[in-house]
C-alpha positions as CSV (number, residue, x, y, z in Angstrom):
1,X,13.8,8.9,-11.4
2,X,10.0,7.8,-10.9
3,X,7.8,9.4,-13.9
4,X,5.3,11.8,-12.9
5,X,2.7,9.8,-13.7
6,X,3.1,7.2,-10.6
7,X,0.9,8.4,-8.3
8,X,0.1,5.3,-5.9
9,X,2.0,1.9,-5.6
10,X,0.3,-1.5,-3.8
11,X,3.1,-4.1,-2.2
12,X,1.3,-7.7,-1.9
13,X,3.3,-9.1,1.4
14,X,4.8,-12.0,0.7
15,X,5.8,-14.4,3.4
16,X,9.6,-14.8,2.0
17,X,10.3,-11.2,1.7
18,X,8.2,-9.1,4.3
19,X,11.1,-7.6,5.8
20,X,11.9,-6.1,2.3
21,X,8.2,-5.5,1.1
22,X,7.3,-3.5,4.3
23,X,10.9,-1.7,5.0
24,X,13.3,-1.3,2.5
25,X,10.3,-0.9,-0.9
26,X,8.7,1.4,1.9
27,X,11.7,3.4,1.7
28,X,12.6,3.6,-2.0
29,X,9.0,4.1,-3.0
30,X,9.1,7.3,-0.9
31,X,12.6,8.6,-2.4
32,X,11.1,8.0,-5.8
33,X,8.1,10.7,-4.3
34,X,5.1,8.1,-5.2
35,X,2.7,9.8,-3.1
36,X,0.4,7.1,-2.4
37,X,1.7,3.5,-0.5
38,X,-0.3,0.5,0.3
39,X,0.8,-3.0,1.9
40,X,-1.9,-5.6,1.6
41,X,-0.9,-7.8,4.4
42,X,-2.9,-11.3,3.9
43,X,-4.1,-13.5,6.8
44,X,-1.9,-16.7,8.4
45,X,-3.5,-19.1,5.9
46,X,-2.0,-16.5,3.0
47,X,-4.7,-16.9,0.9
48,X,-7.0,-13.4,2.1
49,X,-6.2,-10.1,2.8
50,X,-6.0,-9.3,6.3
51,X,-5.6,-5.6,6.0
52,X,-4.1,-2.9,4.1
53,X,-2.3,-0.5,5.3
54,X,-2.3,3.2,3.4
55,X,0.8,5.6,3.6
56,X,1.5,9.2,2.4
57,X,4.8,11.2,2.0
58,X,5.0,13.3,4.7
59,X,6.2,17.4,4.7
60,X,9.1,16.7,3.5
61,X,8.3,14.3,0.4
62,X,11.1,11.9,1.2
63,X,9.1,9.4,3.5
64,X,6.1,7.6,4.4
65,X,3.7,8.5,7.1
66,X,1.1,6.0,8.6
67,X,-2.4,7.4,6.7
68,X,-5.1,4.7,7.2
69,X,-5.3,0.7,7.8
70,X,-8.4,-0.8,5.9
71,X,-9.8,-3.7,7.7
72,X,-12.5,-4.9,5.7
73,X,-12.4,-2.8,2.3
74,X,-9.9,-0.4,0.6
75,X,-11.7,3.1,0.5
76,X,-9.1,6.1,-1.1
77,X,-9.8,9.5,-1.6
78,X,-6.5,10.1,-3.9
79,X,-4.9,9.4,-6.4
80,X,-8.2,7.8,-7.3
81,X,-11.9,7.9,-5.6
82,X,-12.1,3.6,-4.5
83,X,-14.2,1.9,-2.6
84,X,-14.5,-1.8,-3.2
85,X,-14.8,-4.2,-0.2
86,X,-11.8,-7.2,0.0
87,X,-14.0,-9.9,-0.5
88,X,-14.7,-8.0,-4.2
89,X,-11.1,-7.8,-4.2
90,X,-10.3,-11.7,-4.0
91,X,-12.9,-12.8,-5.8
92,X,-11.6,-14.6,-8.9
């Protein structure tokens, strides 16, 4: 059982295990009720983010429902107030 306390978890795609990282996390996250679900999906060189995509449990609390994709900066409203652009979020 996921502790209350999880409120939002963030996958970083990885090019060896994207059909895990974006289905079968996608799904477990969700059966564990973490409310909040981002994939930060990088760009073909794999070295910037592309986008990130923002899910939320649904009715039911047992799945993910598209939410929001960020193209050019993460901005959330919960768990946390965010706003930070990607290049801020690469930067070393």
């Amino acid at each position: 059982m996921v502790r209350d306390h999880i409120h939002l978890v963030v996958e970083v795609i990885s090019k060896d295990t994207v059909d895990t990282d974006t289905g079968v996390k996608r799904v477990l996250y969700a059966l564990a009720g973490i409310p909040v679900y981002l994939i930060v999906h990088l760009d073909k060189t794999w070295e910037a983010i592309d986008r990130i995509e923002e899910y939320r449990l649904d009715w039911s609390g047992e799945r993910y429902v598209p939410h929001h994709v960020h193209h050019a900066g993460l901005i959330l409203d919960r768990p946390v107030t965010l706003a930070v652009t990607f290049e801020a979020l690469q930067a070393p």
